[in-house]
VOGU-3710 file (C-alpha; in Angstrom, 3 decimals, decimal comma):
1> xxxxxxxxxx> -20,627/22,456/23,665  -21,773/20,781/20,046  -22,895/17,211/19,940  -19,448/15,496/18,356  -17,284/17,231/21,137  -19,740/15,646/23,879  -20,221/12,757/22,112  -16,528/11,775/22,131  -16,214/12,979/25,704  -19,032/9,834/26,450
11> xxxxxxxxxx> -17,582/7,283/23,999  -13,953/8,291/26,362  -15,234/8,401/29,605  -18,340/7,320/29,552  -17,165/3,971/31,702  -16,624/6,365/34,821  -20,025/7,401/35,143  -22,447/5,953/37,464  -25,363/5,830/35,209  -27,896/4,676/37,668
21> xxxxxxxxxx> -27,429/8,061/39,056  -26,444/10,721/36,388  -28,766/9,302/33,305  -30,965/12,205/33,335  -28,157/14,662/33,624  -26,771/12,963/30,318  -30,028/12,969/28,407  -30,264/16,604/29,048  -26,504/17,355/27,930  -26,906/15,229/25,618
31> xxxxxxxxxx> -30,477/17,217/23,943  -28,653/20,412/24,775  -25,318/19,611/22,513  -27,617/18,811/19,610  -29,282/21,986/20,237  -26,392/24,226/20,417  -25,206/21,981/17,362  -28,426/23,073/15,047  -27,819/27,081/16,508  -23,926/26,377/15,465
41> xxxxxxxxxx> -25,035/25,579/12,110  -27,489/28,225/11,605  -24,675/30,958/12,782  -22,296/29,344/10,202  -25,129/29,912/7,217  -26,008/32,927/8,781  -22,664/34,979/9,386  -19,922/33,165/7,386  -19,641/35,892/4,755  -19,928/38,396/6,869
51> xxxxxxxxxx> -17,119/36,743/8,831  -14,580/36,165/5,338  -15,433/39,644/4,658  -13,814/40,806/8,178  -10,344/42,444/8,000  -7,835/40,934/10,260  -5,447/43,061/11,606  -1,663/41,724/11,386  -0,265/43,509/14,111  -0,568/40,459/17,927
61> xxxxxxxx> -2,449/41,665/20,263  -1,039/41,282/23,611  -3,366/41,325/27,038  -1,798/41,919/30,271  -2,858/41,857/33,915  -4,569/39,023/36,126  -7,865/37,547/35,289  -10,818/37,678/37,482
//
């Protein structure tokens, strides 16, 4: 998860936690968002070209069968 997805998830239900208990457990979601935020970023420089540059195929693709 990036940081503005988590952050809203705080700012909306942030009031349920028990902080006393879970702070740590926050700070470290918290550290970890921003992290996969910068690596998200990075990708986007990275690969966006490459990505435009991909052919899509028009045709749906339909999966069957149960998942796992």
């Amino acid at each position: 998860m990036t940081l503005w997805p988590w952050l809203r998830l705080l700012y909306k239900y942030g009031a349920l936690l028990d902080w006393r208990l879970y702070w740590h457990r926050v700070l470290f979601l918290t550290a970890m968002a921003g992290t996969n935020s910068c690596f998200a970023a990075l990708e986007a420089v990275l690969y966006s070209r490459a990505w435009a540059r991909q052919p899509l195929n028009e045709e749906p693709v339909f999966i069957l069968g149960h998942p796992r």
